[in-house]
N, C-alpha and C positions, 0 to 999 in steps of 0.2 A: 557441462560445468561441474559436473560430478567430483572430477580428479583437484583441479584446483580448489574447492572448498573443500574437499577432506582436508589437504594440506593446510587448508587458510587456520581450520579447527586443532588440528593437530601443533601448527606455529602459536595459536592462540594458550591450548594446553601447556604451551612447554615455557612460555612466559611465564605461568603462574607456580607451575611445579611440572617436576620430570613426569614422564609418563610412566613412568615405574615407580614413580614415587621415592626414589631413596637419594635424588638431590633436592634440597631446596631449592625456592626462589631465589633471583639476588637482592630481591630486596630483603627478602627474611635473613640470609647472611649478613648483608650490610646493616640491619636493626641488631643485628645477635654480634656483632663486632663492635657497633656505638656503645651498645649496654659493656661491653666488655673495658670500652677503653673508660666510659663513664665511671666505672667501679674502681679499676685503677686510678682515677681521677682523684676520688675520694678518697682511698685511702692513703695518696700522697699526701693532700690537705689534712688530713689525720695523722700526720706520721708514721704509721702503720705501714709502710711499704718496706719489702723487703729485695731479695736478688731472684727471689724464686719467682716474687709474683711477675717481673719483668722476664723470664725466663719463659713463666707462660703465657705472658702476654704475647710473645715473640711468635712461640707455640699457636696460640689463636689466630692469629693474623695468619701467619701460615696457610692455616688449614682454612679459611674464611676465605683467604685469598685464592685456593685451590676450587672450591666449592662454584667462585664465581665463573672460576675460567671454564669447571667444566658445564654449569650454566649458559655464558657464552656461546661456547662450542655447540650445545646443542640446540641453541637460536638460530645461529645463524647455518648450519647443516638446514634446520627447517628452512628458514628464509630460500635456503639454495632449491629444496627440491619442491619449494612453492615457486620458485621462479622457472622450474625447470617444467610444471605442471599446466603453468601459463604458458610458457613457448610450446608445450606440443599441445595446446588448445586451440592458439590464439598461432596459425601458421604465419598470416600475412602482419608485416607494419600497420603498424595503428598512423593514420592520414595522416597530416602536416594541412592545415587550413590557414587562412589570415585571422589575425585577431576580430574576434567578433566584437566583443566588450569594447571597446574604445573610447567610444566618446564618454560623458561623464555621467550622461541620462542613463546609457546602458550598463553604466557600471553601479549605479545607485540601485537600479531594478535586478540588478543579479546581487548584489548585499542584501536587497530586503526579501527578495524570494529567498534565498539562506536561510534570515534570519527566521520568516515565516515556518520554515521548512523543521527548523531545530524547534520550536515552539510548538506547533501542532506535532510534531510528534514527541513532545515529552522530555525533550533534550535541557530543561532551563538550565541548567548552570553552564550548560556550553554554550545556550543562547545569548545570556546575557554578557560572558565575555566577549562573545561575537560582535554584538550590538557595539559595546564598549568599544573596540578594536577599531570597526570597521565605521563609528560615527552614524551610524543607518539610523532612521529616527521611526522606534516603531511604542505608541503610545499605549503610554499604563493600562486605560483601559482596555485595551487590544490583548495585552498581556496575561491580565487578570483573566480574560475573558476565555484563553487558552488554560490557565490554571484552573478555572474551575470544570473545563470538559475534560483536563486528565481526572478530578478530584472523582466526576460522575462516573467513570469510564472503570477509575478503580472500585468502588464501590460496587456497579456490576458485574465486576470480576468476583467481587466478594458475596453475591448473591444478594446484595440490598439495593434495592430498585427505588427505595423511599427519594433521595437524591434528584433522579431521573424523572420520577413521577411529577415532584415537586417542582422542576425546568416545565414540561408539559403541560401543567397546568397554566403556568406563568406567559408559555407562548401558546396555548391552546388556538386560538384564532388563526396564525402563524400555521402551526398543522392542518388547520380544513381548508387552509386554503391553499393549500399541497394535496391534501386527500390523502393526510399521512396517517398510515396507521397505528404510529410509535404508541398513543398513550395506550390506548387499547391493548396493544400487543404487551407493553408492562402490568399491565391490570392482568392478564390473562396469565403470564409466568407465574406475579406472586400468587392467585388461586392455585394455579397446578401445585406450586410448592406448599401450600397450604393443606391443598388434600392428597399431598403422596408423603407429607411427614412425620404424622402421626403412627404408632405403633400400638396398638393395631387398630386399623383406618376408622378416624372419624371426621367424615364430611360435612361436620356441624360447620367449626368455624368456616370452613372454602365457601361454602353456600353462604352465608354472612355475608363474607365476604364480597364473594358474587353480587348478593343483594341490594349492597348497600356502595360497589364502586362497578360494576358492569351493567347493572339496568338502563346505565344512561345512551352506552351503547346499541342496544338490541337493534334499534332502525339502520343502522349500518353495516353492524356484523350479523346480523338474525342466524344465520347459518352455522357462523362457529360458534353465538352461545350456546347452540341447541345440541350442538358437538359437545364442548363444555359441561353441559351437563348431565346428557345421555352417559356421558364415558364412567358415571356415578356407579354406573351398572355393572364397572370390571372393575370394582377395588376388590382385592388390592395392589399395588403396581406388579406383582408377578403376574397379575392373570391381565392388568392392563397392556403391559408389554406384547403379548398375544390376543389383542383385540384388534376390532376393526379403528381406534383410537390409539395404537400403537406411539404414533407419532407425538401425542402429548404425552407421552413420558421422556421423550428424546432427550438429552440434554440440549442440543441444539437448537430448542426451543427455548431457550435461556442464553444462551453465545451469539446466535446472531443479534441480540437485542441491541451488543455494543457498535457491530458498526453501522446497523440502521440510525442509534442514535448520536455516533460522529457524524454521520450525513449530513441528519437532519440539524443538528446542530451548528455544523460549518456551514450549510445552504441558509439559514437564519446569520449570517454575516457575510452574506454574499460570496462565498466559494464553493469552489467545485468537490462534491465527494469524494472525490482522490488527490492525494496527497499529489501538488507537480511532478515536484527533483524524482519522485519515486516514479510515476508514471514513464518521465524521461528517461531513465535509468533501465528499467522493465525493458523499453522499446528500444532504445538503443541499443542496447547492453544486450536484448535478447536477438537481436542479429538483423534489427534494422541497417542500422551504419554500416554493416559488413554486407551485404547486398547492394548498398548503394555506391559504397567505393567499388566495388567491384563493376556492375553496369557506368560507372563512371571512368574506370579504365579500358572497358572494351569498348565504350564510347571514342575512348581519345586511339584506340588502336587501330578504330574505322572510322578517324577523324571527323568526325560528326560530333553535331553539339546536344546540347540540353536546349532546347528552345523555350519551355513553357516555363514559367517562374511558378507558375500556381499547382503546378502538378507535378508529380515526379514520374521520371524515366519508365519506372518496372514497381511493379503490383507486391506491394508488402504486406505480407499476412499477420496480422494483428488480432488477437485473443478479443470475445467477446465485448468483458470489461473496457480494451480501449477503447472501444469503435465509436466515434460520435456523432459521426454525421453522415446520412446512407449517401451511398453513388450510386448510381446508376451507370451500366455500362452498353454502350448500345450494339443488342444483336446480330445489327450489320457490320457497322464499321468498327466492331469491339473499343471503341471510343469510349472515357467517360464525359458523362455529360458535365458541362457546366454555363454558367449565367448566360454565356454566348453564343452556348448549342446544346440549347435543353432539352429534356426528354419532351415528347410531343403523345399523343397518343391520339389514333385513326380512330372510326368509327367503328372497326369491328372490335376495339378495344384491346389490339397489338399497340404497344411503344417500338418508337426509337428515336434517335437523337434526331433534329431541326433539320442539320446537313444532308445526313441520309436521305429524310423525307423531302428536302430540295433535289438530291440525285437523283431519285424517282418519280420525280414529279413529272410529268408528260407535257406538250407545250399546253394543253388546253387544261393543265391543270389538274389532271386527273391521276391519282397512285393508286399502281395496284399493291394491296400487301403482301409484302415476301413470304408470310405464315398462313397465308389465307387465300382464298379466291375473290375475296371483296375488293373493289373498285371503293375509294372514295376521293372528296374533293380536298385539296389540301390546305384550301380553307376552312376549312370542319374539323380540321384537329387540333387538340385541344391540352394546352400545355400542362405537362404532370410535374406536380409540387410532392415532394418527398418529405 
């Protein structure tokens, strides 16, 4: 995807100004041409007009008129060898499906996942014409509730954690009973930044600090307060940086804080840590859908069907983050398992799927393991929950 986002970057550059910089935008033409005709405007209203100034006004438009075309020209050039960067990416036709959407339920739930979508990540002014648009009924407080997780999110973009702290405490209950470590982990930034800001180091205020907002922690973190404050020993941050406490100088100790506390934040309203449209987008977009129309064409070329509705054809590799739910694949019949041919596990503590361990079962009941020399009975095995 390399080739088509350079282009997508480069169509994006040339909208706002040339890449050389010596044509304007058209909008900036089309403002520098109003102010032009404006001015002639007024000096008609004034009497003040002469043949000259319609001579340069003639002049302006011209050259304004010149400016846009070769603006144009250099949009749509880009436009072309973004499209040209998509077709040598993107070989095959993009599917032809039935309309999914249809009914009215399904069209309602794909407006308010939209709408969702623009809201959680920060989009409001495009959300709320959305909303407007599309009639989707998604309530103020819901709204608001999105407004103040971007308000907290910029704040620790801005290194003030005060915000954040202050949510934390308000859902403290909320957190232990996740076994979250958010408030802690903001207590513990603003100490670091505490005692790596001074010039030249003084760990009064951090240890205050400490004293008086991470004491209440000790029974849960014992280990990284003891870290926390051992690391006392390598100021100042040059000689911290080459400690065995390196990592608490990290910046990264302060950047993850923000999407732990989208997390936690969207899971206190009932959603999932990642953003849908983007999840879907990721996996599709990252060559889901083009593996599966393809095992759906050679499907249809060895006239054979798709038979399972709950499982798909062929094995799609999906990046950590997606993964939600483990499978299990059984060793024998390289089958995955599911509700109706679970994984089973023997008594020498091999798995495999239900069916398998019915293929091997002997009449009197008896399997031997395919990984092992043990005999057991195959009422002795004992279904594995993942």
């Amino acid at each position: 995807m390399d080739g088509p986002l350079k282009e997508l970057e480069k169509l994006r550059t040339s909208t706002e100004s040339s890449i050389k910089g010596k044509i304007p935008s058209a909008e900036s033409s089309l403002d520098s041409l109003l102010q032009s005709l404006y001015e002639v405007k007024s000096r008609i209203d004034a009497g003040t007009v002469t043949q000259d100034t319609f001579a340069l006004l003639s002049q302006t438009v011209d050259a304004k008129k010149k400016e846009i075309d070769e603006k144009q020209k250099e949009v749509y050039n880009a436009i072309a060898r973004l499209g040209k960067a998509l077709d040598k990416r993107f070989t095959q036709p993009l599917p032809t499906y039935k309309p999914l959407f249809t009914s009215h339920a399904a069209k309602e739930a794909l407006d308010r996942t939209i709408a969702l979508h623009l809201l959680r990540t920060g989009q409001f002014s495009t959300a709320e014409t959305f909303i407007e648009e599309s009639g989707v009924e998604i309530t103020s407080e819901l709204r608001g509730q999105f407004v103040e997780l971007h308000r907290i999110i910029t704040a620790l973009r801005r290194q003030d954690v005060g915000p954040a702290l202050e949510w934390s405490r308000k859902n403290r209950s909320f957190l232990r009973s996740r076994s979250s470590p958010l408030e802690f982990f903001l207590h513990r930034s603003q100490y670091i930044r505490l005692l790596l800001s001074s010039d030249p180091s003084n760990p009064i205020p951090a240890i205050s600090y400490a004293n008086a907002a991470l004491r209440a922690f000790y029974h849960e973190h014992a280990p990284e307060l003891k870290r926390l404050m051992a690391c006392l020993a390598y100021l100042p941050r040059q000689k911290l940086e080459h400690s065995p406490y390196a990592d608490l100088a990290s910046p990264s100790l302060h950047t993850d804080l923000e999407p732990l506390f989208a997390k936690e934040y969207c899971a206190s309203l009932g959603m999932s840590r990642q953003v849908p449209l983007r999840v879907v987008g990721d996996i599709g977009g990252g060559g889901a859908l083009a593996r599966i129309e393809k095992a759906r064409a050679v499907m249809k070329e060895k006239k054979s069907e798709w038979s399972q509705s709950d499982e798909l054809p062929i094995e799609i590799p999906l990046p950590p983050e997606n993964r939600y739910h483990s499978i299990f694949a059984c060793p024998v019949s390289k089958d995955q398992s599911t509700e109706q041919n679970p994984p089973m596990m023997m008594t020498c503590g091999h798995v495999i799927t239900k069916d398998s361990l019915q293929k091997l079962s002997k009449v009197n009941g008896r399997v031997k393991c395919p990984y092992c020399p043990t005999e057991s009975m195959q009422g002795n095995a004992l279904r594995v929950y993942f």
